[in-house]
C-alpha positions as CSV (number, residue, x, y, z in Angstrom):
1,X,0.0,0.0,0.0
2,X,1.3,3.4,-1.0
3,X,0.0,7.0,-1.5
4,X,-0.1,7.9,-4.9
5,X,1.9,10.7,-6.4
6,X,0.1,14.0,-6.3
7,X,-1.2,16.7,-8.8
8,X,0.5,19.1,-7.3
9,X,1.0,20.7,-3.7
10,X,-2.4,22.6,-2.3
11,X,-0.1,24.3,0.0
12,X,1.5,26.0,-2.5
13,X,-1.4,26.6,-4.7
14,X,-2.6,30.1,-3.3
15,X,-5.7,30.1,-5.2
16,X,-7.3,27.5,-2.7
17,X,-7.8,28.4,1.0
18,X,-9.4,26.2,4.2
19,X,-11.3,26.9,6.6
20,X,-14.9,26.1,9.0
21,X,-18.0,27.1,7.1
22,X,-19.2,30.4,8.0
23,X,-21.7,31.8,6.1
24,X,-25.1,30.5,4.5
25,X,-23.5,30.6,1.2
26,X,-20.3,28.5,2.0
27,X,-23.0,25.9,3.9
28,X,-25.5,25.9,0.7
29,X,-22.2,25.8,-1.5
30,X,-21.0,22.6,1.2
31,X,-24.4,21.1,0.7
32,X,-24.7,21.4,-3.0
33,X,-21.2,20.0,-3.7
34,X,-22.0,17.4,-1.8
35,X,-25.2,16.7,-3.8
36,X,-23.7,16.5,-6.8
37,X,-21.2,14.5,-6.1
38,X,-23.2,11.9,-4.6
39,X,-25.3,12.0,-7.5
40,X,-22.6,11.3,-9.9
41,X,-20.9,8.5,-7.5
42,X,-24.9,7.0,-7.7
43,X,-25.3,7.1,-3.7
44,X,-28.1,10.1,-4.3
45,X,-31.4,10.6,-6.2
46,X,-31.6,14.2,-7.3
47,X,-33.3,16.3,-4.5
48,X,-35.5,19.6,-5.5
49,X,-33.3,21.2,-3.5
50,X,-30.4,20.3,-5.3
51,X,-28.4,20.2,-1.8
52,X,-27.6,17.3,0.9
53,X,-28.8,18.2,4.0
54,X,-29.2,16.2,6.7
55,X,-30.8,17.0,10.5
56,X,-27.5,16.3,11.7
57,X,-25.7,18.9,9.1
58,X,-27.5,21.4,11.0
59,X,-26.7,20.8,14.6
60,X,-24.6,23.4,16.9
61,X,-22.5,20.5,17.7
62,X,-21.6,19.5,14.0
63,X,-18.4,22.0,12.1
64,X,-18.8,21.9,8.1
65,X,-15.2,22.4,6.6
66,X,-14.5,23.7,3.2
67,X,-11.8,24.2,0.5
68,X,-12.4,27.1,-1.1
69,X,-10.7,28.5,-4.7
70,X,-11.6,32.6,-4.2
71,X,-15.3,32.5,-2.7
72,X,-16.1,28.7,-4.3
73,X,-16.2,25.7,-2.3
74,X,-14.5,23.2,-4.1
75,X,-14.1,20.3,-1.1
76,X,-16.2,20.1,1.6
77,X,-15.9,17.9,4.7
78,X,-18.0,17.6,8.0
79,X,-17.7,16.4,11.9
80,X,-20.2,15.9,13.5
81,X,-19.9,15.2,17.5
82,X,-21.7,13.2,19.8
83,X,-25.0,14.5,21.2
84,X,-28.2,13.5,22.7
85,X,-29.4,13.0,19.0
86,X,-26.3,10.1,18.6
87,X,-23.9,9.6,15.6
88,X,-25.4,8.9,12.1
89,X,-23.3,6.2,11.6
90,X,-25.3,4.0,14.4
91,X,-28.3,3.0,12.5
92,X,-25.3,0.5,11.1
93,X,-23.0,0.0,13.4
94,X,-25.2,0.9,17.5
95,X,-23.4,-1.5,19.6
96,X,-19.2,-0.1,18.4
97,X,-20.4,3.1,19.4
98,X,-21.8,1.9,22.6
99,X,-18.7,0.4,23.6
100,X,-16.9,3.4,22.8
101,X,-19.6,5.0,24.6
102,X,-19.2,2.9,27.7
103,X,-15.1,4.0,27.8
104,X,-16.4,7.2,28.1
105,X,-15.1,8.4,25.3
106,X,-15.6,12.0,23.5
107,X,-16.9,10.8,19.8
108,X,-17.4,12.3,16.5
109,X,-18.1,11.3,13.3
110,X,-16.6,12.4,10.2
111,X,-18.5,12.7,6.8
112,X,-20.1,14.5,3.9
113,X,-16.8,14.0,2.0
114,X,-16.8,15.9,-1.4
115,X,-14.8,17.4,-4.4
116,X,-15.0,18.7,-7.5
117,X,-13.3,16.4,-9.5
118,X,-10.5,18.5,-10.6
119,X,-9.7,18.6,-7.1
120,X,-9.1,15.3,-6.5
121,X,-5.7,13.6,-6.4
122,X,-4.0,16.6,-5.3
123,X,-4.1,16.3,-1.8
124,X,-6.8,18.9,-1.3
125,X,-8.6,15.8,0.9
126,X,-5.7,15.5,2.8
127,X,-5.5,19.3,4.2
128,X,-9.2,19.0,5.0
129,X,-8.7,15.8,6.6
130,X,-5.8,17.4,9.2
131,X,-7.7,20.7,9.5
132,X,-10.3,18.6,11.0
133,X,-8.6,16.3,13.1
134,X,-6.5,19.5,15.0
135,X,-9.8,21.1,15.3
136,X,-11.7,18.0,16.9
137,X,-8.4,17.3,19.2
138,X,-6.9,20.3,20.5
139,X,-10.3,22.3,20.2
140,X,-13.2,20.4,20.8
141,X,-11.7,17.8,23.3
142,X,-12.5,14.7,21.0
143,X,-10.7,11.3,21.7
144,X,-12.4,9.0,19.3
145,X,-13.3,10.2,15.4
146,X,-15.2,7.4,13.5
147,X,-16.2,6.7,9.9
148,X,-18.1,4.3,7.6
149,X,-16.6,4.1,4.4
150,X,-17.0,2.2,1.3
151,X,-14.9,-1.2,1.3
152,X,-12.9,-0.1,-1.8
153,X,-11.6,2.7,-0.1
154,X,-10.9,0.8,3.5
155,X,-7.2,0.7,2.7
156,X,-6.9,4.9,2.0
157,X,-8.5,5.3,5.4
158,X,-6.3,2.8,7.2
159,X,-2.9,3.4,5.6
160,X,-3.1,7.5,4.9
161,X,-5.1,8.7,7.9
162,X,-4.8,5.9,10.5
163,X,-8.2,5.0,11.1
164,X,-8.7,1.4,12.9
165,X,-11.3,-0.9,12.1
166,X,-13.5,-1.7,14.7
């Protein structure tokens, strides 16, 4: 297992910046990305709103995080903490997260993964993906970040970012 050569370096490209969503166009511009995309991978139907939204999108306790080239998301990310309303991955997997649960553990989930395609590759993903993991660590106090991910991409998940079965 290897990662693949990059594009090029989104560090150095100074036309695409990251940050946490902020406004109601960066969120509609999140959830629209993230429509389409789904769409073309064949997980979505098209919606009439033409945007992915779900109730836990819209939580206080859930930070949408966004690549932006000038004022257009191109990459999108979310993660979405524990509350009373649970993690959406446990209508598929209720009794890992109860045993993390148990450890009294701080959780969150990470989702809502999407790019435009020319943005894939290049490592865009990859500066998303470490935004969020400093924010959830040294910012929100999180110990445990989760994800349910396609089989075919089990081995990115495991040898790039470090995520553990369970």
């Amino acid at each position: 297992m290897y990662l693949s050569p990059l594009r090029k370096s989104p560090e150095r490209d100074s036309s695409v910046h990251y940050k946490i969503a902020e406004t109601r166009d960066e969120y509609e511009q999140a959830f629209k990305l993230l429509h389409d995309t789904y769409q073309r991978e064949g997980i979505l139907e098209q919606t009439p709103s033409g945007m992915k939204v779900t109730l836990h999108a819209l939580m206080p306790t859930t930070t949408v995080f966004v690549a932006l080239e000038d004022d257009r998301v191109v990459g999108t990310l979310a993660l979405v903490e524990d509350s009373d309303m649970g993690l959406p991955m446990e209508d598929l997997y209720p009794g890992e997260i109860r045993v993390l649960r148990q450890a009294k553990r701080r959780l969150a989930e990470v989702g809502s993964l999407a790019f435009e395609r020319r943005f894939r590759h290049c490592g865009v993903a990859l500066v998303l993906y470490g935004l969020m993991f400093r924010w959830a660590r040294h910012w929100r106090g999180v110990d445990d970040i989760v994800i349910t991910v396609n089989p075919s991409a089990r081995d990115y998940f495991t040898t790039t970012l470090g995520f553990v079965p369970i």
